[in-house]
C-alpha positions as CSV (number, residue, x, y, z in Angstrom):
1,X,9.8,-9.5,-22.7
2,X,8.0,-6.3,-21.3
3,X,9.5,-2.8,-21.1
4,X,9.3,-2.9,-17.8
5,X,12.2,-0.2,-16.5
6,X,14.7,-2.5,-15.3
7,X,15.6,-0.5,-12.4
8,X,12.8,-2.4,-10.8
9,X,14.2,-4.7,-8.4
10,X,11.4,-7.3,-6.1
11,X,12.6,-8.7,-3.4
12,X,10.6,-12.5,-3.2
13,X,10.7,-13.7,0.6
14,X,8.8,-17.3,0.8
15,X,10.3,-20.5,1.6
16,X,8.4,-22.4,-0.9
17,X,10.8,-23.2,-3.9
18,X,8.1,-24.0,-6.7
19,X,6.5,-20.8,-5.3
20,X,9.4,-18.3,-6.1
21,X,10.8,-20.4,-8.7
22,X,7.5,-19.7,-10.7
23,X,7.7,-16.3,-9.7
24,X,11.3,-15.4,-10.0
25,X,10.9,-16.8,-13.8
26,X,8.1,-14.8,-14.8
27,X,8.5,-11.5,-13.1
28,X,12.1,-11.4,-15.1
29,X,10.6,-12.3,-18.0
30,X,8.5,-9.0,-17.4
31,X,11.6,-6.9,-17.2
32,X,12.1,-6.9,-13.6
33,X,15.1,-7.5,-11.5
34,X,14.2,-10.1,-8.6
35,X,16.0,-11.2,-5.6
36,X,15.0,-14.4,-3.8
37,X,15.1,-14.9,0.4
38,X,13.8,-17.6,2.2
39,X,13.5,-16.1,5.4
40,X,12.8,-12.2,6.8
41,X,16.1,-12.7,8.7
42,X,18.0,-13.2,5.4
43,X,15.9,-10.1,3.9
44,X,16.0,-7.7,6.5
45,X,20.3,-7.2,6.1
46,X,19.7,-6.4,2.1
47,X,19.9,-2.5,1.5
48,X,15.1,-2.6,1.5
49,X,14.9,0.6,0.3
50,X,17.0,-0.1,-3.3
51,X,13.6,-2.3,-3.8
52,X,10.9,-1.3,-5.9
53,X,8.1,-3.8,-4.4
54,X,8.8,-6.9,-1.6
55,X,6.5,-9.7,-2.0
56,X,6.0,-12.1,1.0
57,X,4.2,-14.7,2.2
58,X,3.5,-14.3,6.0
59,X,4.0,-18.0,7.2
60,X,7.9,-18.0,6.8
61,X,10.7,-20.2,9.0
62,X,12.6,-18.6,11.4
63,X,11.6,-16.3,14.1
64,X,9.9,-13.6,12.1
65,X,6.9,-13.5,10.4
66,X,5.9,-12.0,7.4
67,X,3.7,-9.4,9.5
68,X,6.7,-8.2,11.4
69,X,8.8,-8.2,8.6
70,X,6.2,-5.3,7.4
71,X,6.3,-3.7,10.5
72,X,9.8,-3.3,10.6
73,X,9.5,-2.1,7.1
74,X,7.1,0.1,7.3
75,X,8.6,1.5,10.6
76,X,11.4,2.5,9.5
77,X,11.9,6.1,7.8
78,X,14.3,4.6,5.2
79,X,12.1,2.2,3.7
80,X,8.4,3.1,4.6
81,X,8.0,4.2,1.0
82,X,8.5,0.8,-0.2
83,X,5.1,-1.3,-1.1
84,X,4.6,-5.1,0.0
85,X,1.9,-7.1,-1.0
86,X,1.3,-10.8,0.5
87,X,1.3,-13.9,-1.1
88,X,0.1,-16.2,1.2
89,X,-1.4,-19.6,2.4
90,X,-3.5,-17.4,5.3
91,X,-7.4,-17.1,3.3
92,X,-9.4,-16.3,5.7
93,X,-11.4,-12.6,5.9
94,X,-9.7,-12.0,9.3
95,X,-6.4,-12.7,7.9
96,X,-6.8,-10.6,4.9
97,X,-8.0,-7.8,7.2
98,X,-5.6,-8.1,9.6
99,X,-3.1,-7.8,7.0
100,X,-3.9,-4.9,4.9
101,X,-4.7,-3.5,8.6
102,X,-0.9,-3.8,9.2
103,X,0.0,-1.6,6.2
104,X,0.4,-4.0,3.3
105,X,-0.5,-2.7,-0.2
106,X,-2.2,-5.6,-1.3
107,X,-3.1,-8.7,-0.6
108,X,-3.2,-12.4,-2.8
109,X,-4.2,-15.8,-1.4
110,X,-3.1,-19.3,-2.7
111,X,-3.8,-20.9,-4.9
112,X,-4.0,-17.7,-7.4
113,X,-4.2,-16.7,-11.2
114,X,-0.5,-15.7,-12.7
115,X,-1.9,-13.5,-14.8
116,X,-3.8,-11.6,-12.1
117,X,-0.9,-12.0,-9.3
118,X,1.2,-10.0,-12.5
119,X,-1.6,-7.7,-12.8
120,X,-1.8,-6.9,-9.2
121,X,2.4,-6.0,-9.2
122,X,2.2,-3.9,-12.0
123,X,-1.0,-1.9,-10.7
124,X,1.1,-1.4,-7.2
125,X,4.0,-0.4,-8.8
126,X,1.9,2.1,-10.8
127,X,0.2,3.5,-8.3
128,X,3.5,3.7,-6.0
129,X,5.3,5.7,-9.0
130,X,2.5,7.9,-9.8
131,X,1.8,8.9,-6.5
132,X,2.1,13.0,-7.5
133,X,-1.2,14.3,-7.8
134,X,-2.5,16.1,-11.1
135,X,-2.7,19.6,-9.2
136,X,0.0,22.0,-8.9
137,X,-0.4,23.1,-5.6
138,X,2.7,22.4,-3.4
139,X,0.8,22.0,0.0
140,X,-2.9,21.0,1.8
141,X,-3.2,22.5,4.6
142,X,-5.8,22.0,7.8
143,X,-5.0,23.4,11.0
144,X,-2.2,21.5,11.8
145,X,-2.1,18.8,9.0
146,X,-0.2,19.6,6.1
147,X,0.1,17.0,3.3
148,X,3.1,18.3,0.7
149,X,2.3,16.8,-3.0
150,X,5.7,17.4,-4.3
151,X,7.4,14.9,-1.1
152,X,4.2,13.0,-0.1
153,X,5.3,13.8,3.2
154,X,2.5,14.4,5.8
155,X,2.8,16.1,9.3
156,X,0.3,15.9,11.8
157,X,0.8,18.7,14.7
158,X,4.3,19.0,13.5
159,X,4.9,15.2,13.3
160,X,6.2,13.2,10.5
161,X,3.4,10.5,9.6
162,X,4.5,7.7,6.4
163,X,1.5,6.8,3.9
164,X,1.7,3.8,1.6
165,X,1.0,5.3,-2.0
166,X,-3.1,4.1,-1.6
167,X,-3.4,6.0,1.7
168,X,-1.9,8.9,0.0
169,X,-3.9,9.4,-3.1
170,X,-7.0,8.7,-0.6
171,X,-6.1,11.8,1.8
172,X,-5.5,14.2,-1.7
173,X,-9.0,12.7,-2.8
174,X,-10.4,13.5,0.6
175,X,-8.4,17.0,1.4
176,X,-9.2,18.6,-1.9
177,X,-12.7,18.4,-1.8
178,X,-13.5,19.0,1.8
179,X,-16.9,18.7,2.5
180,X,-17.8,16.7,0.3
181,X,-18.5,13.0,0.5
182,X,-17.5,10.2,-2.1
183,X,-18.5,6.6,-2.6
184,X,-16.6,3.6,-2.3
185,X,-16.3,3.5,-6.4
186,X,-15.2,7.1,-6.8
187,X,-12.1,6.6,-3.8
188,X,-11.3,3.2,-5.1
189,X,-10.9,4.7,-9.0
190,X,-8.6,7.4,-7.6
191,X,-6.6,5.2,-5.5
192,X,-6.6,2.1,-7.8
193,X,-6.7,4.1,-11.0
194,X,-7.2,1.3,-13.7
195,X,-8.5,-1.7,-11.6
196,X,-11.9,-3.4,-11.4
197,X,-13.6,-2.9,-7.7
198,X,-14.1,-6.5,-6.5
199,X,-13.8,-6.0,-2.7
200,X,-15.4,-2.9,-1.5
201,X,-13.6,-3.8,2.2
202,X,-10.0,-2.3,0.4
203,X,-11.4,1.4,0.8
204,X,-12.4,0.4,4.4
205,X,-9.5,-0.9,5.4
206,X,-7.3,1.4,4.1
207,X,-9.3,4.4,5.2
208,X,-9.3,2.6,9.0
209,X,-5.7,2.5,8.8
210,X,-5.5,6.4,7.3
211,X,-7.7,7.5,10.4
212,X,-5.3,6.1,12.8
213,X,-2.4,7.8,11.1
214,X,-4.2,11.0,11.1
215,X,-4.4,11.3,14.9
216,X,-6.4,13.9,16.3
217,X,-7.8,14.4,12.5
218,X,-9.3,10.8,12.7
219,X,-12.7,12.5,13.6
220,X,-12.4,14.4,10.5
221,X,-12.7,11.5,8.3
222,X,-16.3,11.4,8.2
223,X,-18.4,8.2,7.2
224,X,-22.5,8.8,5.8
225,X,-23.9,5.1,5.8
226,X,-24.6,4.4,2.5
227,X,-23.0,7.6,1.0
228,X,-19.2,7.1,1.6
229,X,-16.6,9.0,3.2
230,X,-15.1,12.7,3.4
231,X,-12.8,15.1,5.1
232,X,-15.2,17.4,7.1
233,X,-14.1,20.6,8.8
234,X,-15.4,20.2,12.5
235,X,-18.2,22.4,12.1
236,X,-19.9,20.2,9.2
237,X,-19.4,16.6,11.1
């Protein structure tokens, strides 16, 4: 068995039996605690935010759907910090966009590898825990968007705005070094410290969702074809 900090609890929500059943078995033979629902109806009464991670496939019985279950997750202020991925039978491009689109933290299509479906939990969990950023600076500030490292909160014009841990360690990327532009590689290897880049379209996606968080600071978010993105001041876009 791993280390793993057993405080960890995953919430599984698939109907298919040899699905969590596989799953259930191995992610508690990696030290985590896991709780099994069928349905988003039978997960959305547990206390979500005790959760360290919800994995769910978006095809599920019942009236709600694994992309509303991560809406209403996501939605609300109690549990917005908690990361989903999706496990799902839905492989098509569109479907993967539209997904990560919504706000899920990753994204896995069937059949898949155990060993990377493990990898890919542990790398979210990672990146949701060590979401504090290296500098000591309590606030980045522009006009009226101020991001606080210590909370991860964000306001935007004196509203509160919830980023999933990726979107996060983008902005601080992005907000530190104003001005400046990045590539695809140097954004994904601070926001998926650790992992191999094998889909480019994950910093896309995930900066298309950050702009429309950002609201009238979406223009700030600048993209140079073929040179990547940056945070400009409105004077250098």
């Amino acid at each position: 068995m791993q280390s793993t900090d057993e405080s960890q609890r995953i919430l599984l929500v698939d109907s298919d039996n040899g699905i969590t059943s596989m799953l259930n078995e191995n992610l508690r033979i990696e030290g985590y605690a896991v709780e099994v629902k069928s349905t988003a109806e039978e997960a959305l009464v547990l206390p979500l935010d005790t959760f360290s991670l919800i994995i769910s496939e978006i095809e599920l019985p019942g009236e709600i759907d694994g992309l509303e279950l991560l809406e209403r997750v996501k939605e609300d202020r109690m549990t917005a910090h908690v990361p989903v991925i999706f496990c799902t039978v839905r492989d098509g491009e569109n479907d993967i966009i539209a997904g990560l689109n919504a706000g899920a933290d990753d994204y896995i299509t069937r059949p898949f590898s155990l060993r990377e479906m493990l990898a890919r939990v542990r790398s979210v969990l990672r990146r949701h825990r060590n979401m504090a950023p290296v500098a000591s600076r309590r606030l980045i500030e522009f006009r009226s968007l101020t991001l606080n490292v210590d909370t991860h909160g964000l306001l935007v014009e004196g509203e509160n705005v919830s980023l999933s841990p990726t979107e996060y360690a983008i902005l601080v990327l992005l907000l530190r070094s104003r001005n400046r532009l990045f590539s695809r590689e140097e954004i994904f290897s601070a926001a998926w410290e650790g992992e191999q880049l094998t889909n480019p379209r994950l910093v896309d996606v995930n900066i298309s969702r950050l702009r429309k968080k950002l609201g009238v600071y979406a223009r700030n978010v600048v993209n140079r074809s073929g040179r990547g993105y940056g945070f400009f001041d409105d004077n250098n876009i």
